[in-house]
N, C-alpha and C positions, 0 to 999 in steps of 0.2 A: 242176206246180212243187212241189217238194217242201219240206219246214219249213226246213231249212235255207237255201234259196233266196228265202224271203219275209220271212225275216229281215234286218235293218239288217246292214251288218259291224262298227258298234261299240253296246257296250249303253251307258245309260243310266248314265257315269260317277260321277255321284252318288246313285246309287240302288244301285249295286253299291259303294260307299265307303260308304254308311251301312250295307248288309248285312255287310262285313266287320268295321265296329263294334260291329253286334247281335251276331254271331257267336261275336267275339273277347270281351265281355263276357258274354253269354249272357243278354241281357235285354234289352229297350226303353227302359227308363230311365236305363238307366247308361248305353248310345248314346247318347241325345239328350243329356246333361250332356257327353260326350265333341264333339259335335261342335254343340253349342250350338243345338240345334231343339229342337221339341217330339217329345214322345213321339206325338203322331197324325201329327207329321210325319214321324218314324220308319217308320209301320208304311202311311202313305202310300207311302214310294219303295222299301218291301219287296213291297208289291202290286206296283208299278210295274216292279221287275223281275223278278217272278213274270211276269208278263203276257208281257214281252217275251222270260222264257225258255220260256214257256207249260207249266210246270207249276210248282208247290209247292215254294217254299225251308220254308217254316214252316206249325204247325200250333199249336192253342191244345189247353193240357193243363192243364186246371183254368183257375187267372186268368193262367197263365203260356203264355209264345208260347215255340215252340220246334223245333230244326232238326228237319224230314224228312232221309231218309235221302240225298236226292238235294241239300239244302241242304248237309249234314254234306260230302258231296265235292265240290261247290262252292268251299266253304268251305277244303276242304286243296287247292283248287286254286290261289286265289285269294293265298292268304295272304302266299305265299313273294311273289310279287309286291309286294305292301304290305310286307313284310320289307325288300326291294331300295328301294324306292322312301323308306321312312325311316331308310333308312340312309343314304342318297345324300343326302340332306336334312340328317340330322343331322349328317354330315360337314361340308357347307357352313356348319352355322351354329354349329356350335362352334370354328370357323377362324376366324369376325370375331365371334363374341359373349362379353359380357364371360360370367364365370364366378361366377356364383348359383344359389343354392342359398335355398328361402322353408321356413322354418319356420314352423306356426301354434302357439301356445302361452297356457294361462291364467295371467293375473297373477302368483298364487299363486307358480308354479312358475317364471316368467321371472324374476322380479324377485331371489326367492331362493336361486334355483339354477343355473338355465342361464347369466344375464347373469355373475353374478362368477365363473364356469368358464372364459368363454369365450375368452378371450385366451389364454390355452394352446391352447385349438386353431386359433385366428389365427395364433399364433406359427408354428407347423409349419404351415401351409397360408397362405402369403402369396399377395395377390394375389386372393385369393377373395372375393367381395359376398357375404353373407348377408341377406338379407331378414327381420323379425322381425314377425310381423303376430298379433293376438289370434285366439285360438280362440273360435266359437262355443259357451261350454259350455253352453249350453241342450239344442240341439238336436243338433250336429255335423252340418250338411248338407256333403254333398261341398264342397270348396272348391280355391282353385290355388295350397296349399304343397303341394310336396314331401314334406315330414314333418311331424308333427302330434305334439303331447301333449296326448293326451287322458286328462279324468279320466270315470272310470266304473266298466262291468263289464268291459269292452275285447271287446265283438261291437258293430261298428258295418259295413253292408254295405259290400264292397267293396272295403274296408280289414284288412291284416294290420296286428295288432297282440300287440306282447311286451310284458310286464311290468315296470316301471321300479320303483317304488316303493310301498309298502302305503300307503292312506287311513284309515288308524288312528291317533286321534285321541287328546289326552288336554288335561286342563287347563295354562295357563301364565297367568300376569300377570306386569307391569312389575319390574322391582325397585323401584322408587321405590314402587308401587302394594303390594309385600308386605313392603315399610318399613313403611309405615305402619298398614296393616292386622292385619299379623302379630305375632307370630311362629305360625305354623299347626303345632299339634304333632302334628295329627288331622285326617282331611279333614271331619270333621263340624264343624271351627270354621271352614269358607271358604264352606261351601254355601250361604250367606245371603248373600252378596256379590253388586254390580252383575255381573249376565252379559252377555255377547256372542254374538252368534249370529250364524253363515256361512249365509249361504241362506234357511234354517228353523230353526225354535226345538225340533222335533224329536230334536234329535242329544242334546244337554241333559240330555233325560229317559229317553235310552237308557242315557248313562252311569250316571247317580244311580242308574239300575234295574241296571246292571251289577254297580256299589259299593256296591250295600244301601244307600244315603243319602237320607235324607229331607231335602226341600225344602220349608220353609217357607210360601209363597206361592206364585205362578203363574209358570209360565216366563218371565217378560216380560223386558225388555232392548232394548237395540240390536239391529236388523238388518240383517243388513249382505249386499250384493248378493254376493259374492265372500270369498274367502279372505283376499285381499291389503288388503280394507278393514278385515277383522274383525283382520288382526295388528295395522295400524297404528294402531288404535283400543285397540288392547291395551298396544302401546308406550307411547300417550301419558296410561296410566294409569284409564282408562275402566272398566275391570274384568276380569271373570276370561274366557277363550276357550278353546273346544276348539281345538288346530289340532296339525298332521303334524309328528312331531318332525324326521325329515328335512329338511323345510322351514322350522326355525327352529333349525337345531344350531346356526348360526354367531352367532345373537341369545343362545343360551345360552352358548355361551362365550365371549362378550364380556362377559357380564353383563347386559345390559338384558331380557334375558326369564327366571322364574324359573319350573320344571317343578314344579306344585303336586302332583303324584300319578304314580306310574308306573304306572296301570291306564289302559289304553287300551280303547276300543269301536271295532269295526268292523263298517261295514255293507255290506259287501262291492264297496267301491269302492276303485280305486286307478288309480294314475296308470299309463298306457302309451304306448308309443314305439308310432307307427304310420307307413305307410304305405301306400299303392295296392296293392291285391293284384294288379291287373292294371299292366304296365310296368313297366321297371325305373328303378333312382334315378341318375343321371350319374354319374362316378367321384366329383366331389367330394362330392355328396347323399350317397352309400354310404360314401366320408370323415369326414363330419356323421353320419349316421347310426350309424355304428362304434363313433365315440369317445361319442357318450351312451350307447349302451348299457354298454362298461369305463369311466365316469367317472362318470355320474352315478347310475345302477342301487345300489340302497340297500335 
């Protein structure tokens, strides 16, 4: 009896579904987040159907697992198959499902930017749910929006990501707060003033060392978890905050936020449009995704 003959006539359908997930990402980790197992139980059903084809899809190369030559045409065997089969899927559930689209986004940047844009892109795309959920900006683990603004250096795995906006930062307070305080004819008569700090007390001492400015005392102040705490603390007169002018143009010209200095410091973070480098975004996601980059990109 020959190999062919002692073989099953079907393999091991979830063991050859997680191999085209290894495959199609090129990793073990990013499969298992793709289909909600562990990574040992990854590399379980990749044995499992090594076994039953009885030779080697993958090989370890460094810490990293990866196609044999006999995986690699497998794999372009395979594909087109799973192609046909989520298309015929996707077919069906975009015929009875409503139409959303999940953003993930920090404070900062929804509350000042995206939210009061957004009805212009409602207006021209009726009919459409958008989902609007926080970003992790700790960490940014994979998560299930669609698109993301992320702030950073914008390399995060797995995710293609383009450039929105500089994280370049510069001093502002209230106007009521530089009523009173002021008039500032020099930035060496505000350095001594209540500070505010986003994150870390850090950024602070970057600037003063930017601007030649000596500061009086020790960096202390409020600190404030996020971007979105440190403006509204700045609003209600609290003291002086580094924040993105982008991100409070429309507080300055209303008047309630006054720009104590045009010398900015940047530490080489900035905000970007991302998305999944593996898959594509649905027409209305590609819709969503279009119009931020020509709207809100500054």
């Amino acid at each position: 009896m020959n190999k062919t003959e002692q073989l099953p006539n079907d393999p091991p359908l979830r063991a050859v579904r997680t191999f085209e997930a290894f495959a199609r990402h090129g990793g073990v980790n990013a499969a298992a987040r793709e289909l909600d197992i562990s990574a040992s139980a990854v590399s379980h059903q990749l044995r499992l159907l090594e076994t039953f084809l009885q030779q080697p899809l993958t090989f370890r190369q460094g810490r990293n697992l990866v196609l044999t030559e006999e995986g690699r045409e497998y794999y372009r065997a395979i594909r087109s198959a799973f192609a046909v089969l989520r298309s015929a899927t996707e077919h069906v559930l975009e015929k009875s499902a409503t139409r959303q689209v999940t953003i993930s986004l920090i404070p900062m940047f929804g509350f000042n930017l995206f939210i009061p844009r957004l009805g212009s892109f409602l207006a021209q795309n009726p009919g459409l749910d958008i989902n609007v959920t926080y970003a992790n900006h700790r960490s940014y683990p994979s998560d299930a929006a669609d698109i993301s603004i992320r702030f950073g250096t914008g390399h995060w795995p797995g995710y293609h990501s383009e450039l929105l906006l500089s994280g370049a930062v510069s001093p502002y307070c209230s106007r009521a707060f530089h009523a009173q305080h002021g008039p500032f004819t020099h930035d060496q008569a505000w350095v001594d003033l209540p500070l505010l700090h986003d994150e870390e007390r850090g950024t602070w001492a970057q600037w003063f060392q930017a601007a030649e400015l000596k500061h009086a005392g020790a960096l202390n102040g409020l600190l404030f978890e996020d971007g979105q705490l440190a403006l509204t603390a700045t609003l209600t007169g609290l003291g002086c905050a580094l924040l993105r002018a982008p991100l409070v143009a429309d507080r300055v010209a209303d008047g309630s936020l006054v720009r104590l200095s045009e010398r900015e410091v940047d530490d080489g973070r900035a905000y970007y449009l991302c998305r999944r480098s593996a898959g594509e975004l649905s027409a209305d996601g590609l819709n969503l995704y279009t119009w931020i980059k020509q709207t809100l990109a500054l």
